[in-house]
C-alpha positions as CSV (number, residue, x, y, z in Angstrom):
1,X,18.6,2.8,0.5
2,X,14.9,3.8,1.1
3,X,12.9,0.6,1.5
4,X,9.1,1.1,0.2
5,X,6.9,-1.9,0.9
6,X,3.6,-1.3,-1.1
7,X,0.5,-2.9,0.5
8,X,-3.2,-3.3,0.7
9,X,-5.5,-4.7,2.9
10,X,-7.5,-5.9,-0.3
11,X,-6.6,-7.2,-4.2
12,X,-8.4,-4.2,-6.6
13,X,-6.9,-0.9,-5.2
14,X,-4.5,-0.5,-8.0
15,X,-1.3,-1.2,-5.8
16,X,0.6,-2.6,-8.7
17,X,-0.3,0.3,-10.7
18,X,1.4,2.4,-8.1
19,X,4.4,0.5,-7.4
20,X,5.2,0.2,-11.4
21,X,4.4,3.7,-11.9
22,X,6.3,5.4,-8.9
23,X,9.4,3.3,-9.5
24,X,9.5,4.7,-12.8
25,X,9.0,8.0,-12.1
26,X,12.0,7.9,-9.3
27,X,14.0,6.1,-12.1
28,X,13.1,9.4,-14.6
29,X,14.1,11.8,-11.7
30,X,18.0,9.9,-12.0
31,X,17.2,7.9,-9.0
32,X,18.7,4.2,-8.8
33,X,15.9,2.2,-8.4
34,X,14.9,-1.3,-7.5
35,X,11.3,-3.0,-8.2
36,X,10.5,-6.3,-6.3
37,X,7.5,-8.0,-7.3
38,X,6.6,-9.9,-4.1
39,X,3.4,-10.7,-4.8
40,X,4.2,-14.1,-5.0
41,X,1.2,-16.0,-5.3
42,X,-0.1,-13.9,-8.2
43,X,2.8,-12.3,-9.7
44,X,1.7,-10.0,-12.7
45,X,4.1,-6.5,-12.5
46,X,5.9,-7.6,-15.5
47,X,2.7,-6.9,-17.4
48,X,2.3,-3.5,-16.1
49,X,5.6,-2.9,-17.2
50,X,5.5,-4.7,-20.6
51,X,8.1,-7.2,-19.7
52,X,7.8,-10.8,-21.2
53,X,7.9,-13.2,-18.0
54,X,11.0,-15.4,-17.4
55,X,11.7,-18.5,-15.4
56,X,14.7,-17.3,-13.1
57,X,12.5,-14.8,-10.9
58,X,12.9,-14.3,-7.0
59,X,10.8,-17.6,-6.5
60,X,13.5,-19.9,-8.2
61,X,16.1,-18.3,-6.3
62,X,13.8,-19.0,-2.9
63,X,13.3,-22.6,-4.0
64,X,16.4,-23.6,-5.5
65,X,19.2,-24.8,-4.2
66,X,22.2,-23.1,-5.5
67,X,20.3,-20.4,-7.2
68,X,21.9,-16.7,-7.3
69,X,20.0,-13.9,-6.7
70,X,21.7,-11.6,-9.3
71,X,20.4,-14.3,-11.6
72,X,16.5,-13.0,-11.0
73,X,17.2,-9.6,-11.5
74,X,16.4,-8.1,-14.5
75,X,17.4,-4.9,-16.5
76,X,15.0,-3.2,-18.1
77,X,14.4,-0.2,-20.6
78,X,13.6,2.3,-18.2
79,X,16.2,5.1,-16.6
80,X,18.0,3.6,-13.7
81,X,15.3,0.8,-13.0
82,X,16.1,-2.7,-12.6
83,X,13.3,-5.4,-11.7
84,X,13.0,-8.3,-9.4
85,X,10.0,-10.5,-11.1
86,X,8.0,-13.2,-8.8
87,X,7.1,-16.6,-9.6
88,X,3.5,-16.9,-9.5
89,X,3.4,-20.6,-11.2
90,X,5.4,-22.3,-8.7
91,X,3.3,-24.0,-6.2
92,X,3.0,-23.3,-2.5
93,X,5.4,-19.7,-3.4
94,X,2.6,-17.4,-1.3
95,X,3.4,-19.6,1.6
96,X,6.8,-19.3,2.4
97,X,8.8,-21.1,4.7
98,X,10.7,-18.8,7.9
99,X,14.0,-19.9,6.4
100,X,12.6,-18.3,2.6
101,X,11.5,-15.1,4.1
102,X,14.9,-14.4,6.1
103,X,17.0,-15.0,3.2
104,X,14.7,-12.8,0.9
105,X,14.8,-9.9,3.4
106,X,18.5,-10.3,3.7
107,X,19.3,-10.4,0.0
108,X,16.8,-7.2,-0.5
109,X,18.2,-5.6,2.0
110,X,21.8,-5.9,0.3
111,X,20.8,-3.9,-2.7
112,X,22.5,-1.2,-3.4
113,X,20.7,1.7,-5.2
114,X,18.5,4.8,-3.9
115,X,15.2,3.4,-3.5
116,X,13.7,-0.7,-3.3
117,X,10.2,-0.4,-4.0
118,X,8.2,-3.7,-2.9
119,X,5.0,-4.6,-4.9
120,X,3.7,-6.8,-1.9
121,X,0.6,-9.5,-1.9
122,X,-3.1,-8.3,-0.6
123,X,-3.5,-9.7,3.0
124,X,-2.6,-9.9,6.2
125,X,-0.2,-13.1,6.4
126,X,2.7,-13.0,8.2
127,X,4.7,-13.3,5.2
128,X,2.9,-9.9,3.9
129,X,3.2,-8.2,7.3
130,X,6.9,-9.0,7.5
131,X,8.1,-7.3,4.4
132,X,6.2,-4.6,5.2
133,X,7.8,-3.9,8.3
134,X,10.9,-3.8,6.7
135,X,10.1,-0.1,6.3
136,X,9.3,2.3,9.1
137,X,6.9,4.4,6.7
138,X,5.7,2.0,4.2
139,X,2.9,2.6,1.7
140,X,-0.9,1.7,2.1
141,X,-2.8,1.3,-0.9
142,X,-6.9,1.9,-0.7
143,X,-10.0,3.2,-2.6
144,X,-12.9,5.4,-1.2
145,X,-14.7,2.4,-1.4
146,X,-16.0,1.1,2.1
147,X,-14.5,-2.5,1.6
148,X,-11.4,-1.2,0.8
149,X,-11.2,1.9,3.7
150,X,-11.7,-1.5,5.8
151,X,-9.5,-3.5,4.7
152,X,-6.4,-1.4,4.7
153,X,-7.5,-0.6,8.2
154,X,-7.2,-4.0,9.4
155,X,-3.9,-4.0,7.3
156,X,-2.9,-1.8,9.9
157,X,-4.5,-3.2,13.0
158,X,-2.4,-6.7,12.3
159,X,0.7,-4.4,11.4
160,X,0.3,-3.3,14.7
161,X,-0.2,-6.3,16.5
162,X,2.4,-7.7,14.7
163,X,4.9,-4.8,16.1
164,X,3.5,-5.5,19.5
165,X,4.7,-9.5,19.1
166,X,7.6,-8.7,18.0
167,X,8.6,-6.3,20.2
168,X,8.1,-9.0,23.7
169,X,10.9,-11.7,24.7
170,X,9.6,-14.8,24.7
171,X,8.2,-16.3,27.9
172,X,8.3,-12.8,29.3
173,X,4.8,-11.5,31.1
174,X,3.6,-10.0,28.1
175,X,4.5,-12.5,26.0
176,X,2.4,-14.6,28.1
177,X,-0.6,-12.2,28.6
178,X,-0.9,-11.7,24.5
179,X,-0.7,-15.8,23.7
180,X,-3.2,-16.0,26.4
181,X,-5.3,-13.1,23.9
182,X,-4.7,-15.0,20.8
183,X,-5.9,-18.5,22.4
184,X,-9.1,-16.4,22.6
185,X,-10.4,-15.2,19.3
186,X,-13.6,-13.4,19.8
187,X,-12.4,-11.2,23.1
188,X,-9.2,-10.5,20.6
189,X,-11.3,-9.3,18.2
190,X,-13.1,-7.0,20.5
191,X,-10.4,-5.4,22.6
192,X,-8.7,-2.6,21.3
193,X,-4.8,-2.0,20.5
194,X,-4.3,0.8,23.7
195,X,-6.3,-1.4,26.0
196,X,-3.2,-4.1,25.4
197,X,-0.9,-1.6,25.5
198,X,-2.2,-0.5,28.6
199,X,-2.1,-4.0,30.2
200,X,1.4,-4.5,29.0
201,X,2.4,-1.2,30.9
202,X,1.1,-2.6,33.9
203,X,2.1,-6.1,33.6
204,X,5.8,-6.0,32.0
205,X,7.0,-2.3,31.9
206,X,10.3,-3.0,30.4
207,X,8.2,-5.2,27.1
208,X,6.1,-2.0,27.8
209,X,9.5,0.0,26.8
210,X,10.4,-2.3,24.0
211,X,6.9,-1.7,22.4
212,X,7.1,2.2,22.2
213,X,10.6,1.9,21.1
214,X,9.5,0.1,17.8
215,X,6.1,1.6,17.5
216,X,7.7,5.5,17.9
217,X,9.7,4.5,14.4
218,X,6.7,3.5,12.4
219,X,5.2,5.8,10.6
220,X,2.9,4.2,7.2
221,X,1.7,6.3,4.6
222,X,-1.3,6.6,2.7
223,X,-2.3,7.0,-1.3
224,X,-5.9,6.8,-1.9
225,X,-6.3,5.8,-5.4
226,X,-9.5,5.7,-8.0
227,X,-11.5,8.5,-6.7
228,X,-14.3,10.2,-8.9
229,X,-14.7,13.6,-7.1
230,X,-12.8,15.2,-4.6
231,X,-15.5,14.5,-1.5
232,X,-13.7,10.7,-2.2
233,X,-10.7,12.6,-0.2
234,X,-12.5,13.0,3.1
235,X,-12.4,8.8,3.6
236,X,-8.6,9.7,4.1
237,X,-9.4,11.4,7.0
238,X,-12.1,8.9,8.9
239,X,-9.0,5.6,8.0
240,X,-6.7,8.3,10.1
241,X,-9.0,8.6,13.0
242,X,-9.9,4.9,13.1
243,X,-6.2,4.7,13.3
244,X,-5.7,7.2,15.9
245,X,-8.0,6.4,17.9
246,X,-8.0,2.9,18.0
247,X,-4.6,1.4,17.5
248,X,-2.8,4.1,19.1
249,X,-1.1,4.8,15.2
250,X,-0.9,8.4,13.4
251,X,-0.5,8.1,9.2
252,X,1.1,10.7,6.5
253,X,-0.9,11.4,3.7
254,X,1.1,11.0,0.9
255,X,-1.2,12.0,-2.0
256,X,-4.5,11.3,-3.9
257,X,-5.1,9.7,-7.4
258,X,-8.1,9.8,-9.9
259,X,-9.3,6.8,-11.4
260,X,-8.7,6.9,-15.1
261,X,-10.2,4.1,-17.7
262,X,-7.3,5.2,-19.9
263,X,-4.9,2.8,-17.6
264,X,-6.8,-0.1,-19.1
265,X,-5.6,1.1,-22.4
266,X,-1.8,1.4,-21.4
267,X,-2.1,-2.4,-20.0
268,X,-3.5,-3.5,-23.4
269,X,-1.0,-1.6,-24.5
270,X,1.6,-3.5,-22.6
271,X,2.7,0.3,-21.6
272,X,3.1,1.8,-18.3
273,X,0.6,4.7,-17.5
274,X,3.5,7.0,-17.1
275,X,4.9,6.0,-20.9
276,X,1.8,5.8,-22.3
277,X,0.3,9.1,-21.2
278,X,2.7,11.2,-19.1
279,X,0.4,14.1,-19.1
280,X,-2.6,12.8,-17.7
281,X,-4.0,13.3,-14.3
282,X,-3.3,10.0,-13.6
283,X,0.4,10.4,-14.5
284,X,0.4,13.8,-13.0
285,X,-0.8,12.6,-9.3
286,X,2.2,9.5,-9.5
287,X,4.9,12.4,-10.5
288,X,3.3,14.1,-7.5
289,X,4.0,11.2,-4.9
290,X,7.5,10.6,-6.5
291,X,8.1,14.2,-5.6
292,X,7.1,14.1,-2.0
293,X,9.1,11.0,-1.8
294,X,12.4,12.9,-3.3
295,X,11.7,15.9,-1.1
296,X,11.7,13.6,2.1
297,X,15.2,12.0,1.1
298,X,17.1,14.0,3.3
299,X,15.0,13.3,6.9
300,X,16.8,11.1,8.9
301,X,14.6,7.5,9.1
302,X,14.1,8.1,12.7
303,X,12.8,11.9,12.5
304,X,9.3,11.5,12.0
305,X,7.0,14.3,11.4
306,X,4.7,16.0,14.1
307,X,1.3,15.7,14.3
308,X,1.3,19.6,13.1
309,X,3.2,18.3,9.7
310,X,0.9,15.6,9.5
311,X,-2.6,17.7,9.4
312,X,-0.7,19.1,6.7
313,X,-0.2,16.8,4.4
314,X,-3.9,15.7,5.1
315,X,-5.0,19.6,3.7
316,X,-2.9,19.3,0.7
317,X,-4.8,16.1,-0.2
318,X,-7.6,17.7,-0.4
319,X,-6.4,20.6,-2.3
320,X,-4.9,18.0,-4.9
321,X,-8.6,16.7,-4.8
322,X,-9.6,19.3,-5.9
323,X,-6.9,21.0,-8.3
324,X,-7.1,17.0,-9.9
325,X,-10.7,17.0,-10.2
326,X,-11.0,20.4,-12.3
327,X,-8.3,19.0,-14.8
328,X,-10.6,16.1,-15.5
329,X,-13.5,18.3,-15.7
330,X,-11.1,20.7,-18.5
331,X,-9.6,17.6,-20.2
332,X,-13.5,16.4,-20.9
333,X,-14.4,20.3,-22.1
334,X,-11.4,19.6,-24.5
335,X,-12.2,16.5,-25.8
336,X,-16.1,17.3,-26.3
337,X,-15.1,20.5,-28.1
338,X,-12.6,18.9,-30.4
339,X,-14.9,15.8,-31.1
340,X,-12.7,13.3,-29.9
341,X,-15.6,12.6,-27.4
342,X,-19.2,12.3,-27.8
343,X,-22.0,13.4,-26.1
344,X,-23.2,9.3,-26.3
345,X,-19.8,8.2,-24.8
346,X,-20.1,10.9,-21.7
347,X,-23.7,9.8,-21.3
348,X,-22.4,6.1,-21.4
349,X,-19.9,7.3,-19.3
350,X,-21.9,9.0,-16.4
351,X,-24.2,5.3,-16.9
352,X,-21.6,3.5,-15.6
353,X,-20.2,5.2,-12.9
354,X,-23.5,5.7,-11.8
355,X,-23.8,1.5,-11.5
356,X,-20.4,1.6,-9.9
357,X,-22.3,4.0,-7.3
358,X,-24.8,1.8,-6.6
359,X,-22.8,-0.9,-6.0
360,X,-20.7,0.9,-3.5
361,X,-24.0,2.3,-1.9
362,X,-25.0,-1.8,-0.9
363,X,-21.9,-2.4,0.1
364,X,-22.0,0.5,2.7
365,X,-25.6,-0.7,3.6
366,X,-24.8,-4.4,4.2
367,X,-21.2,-2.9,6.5
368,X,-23.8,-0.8,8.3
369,X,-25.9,-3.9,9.0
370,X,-23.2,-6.1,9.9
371,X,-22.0,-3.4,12.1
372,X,-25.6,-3.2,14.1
373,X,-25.5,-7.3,14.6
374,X,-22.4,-6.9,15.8
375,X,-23.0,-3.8,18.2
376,X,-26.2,-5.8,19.3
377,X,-23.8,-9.1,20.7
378,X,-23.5,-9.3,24.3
């Protein structure tokens, strides 16, 4: 079974939208598919996927004693997909307990089917970092927009030093050295991922070992999601070098995505994008991505691609950008000529992305600024 955790550094990339659109879409292809909504202090994938909630989810069976975890899984209408709902209204569920965790990660991991695709909480939380790491090329979620690029970098950053924890024996001279990091916040936040690497390699080869043994098997992969034009693609590229160059990490670019208003409509709709409108360009990019995923089926887990593979995927992104970008531009020729759309609502239109813009451009400028203060610290 391919294990899929779906994260974000940030809540508002459209990761949900993903997860209950790609699980479909590998369901449609004859794939066996299971759909965990592990989100669980703000469960909502039911609504994506026009399900009516129900009491028995994956939080009763966490917090009841006795409770069976076939009892929270749920059939639903679509090909081959079967769902695992959360339980956002039971208290304390984001916050769960070692013992919880382990026994959710060993009841997922007894599924049998072709694919387990995890809808995972924004964050950075143990909890969230855990189930992610399940995977050795999980899925990171972000936008174009600054806060977001951010975000899912520091996603990765804490993915990493999570991997580095995990990876020392307790007690051991690493182990001690990285505590001795942590008790210290601020020179934490400033050193980088190789210079502790480095350190370790001097200080405890054989935790030294350990680390590259677990690091050398992860391999996350990106989908950058609501983009308006195709120069939105080239952010992919500056979150890989960040990566690269500071945590010592290389990603696979697994495909682009156009925002679309019309997935508002499916949600009121209580209709997946990929029912509602399987033509779209939104629709189109998610086929895409379940695709690649398909194509990938038969690489062993621990073959991971070269860097020459991985520039590759990066170009293709862009060419998607592009190829994406002129259907939009076709589908709103279409819709003008027709009279479906009017030259008010493209005006209106063009208005509001144009606020959206705006809004991103202060968000850049008070990053930069931050950025400077912080450059300017002794």
């Amino acid at each position: 079974m391919r294990i899929i955790p779906i994260a974000s550094g940030k809540g508002g990339v459209g990761k949900s939208l993903i997860a209950a659109n790609l699980a479909i879409a590998l369901g449609q292809a004859g794939k066996s598919v299971f759909l965990a909504d592990l989100d669980l202090g703000g469960s909502n994938l039911h609504m994506i996927l026009g399900l009516r909630p129900r009491r028995e989810g994956l939080g009763a069976f966490l917090s009841r004693p006795g409770a069976k975890f076939e009892d929270a899984i749920m059939e639903t209408d679509y090909p081959n997909l079967r769902f695992i709902p959360g339980d956002s209204e039971i208290p304390g569920l984001a916050n769960l307990a070692p013992g919880q965790k382990s026994k959710a990660i060993r009841n997922l991991r007894s599924l049998q089917a072709d694919y387990l695709i995890m809808d995972l909480g924004a964050g950075t939380s143990f909890n969230i970092l855990d189930f992610f790491l399940m995977s050795r090329r999980g899925l990171i979620i972000t936008t174009p927009a600054p806060t977001a690029t951010v975000n899912a970098y520091l996603f990765l950053k804490n993915a990493a030093f999570r991997l580095l924890q995990a990876s020392f024996k307790r007690h051991s001279p690493a182990w001690v050295y990285l505590e001795g990091l942590k008790k210290d916040g601020a020179a934490l936040q400033r050193i980088y991922i190789p210079q502790i690497i480095e350190s370790v390699k001097t200080r405890d080869p054989e935790s030294y070992a350990s680390y590259l043994e677990r690091v050398s098997r992860f391999r996350p992969r990106l989908v950058l999601n609501m983009l308006e034009n195709p120069e939105d693609g080239d952010k992919a590229g500056r979150l890989r070098r960040s990566c690269r160059e500071y945590l010592d990490m290389d990603m696979e670019h697994l495909g682009i995505v156009y925002r679309d208003d019309i997935q508002d409509t499916a949600l009121r709709s209580r209709l997946p994008i990929l029912i509602y409108k399987p033509l779209s360009v939104l629709s189109q990019a998610i086929l895409r991505i379940a695709d690649k995923l398909i194509q990938t089926e038969a690489d062993p887990e621990d073959d991971f691609p070269a860097g020459g593979y991985l520039e590759e995927t990066y170009q293709t992104a862009r060419m998607e950008a592009e190829v994406d970008f002129n259907a939009k531009i076709d589908y709103i020729e279409e819709l003008l000529q027709s009279g479906a759309l009017s030259t008010g609502d493209l005006i209106e239109t063009v208005k509001t992305q144009q606020m959206e813009l705006n809004q991103l451009k202060k968000e850049n400028q008070f990053l930069k600024s931050r950025l400077v203060k912080l450059l300017e610290k002794p």
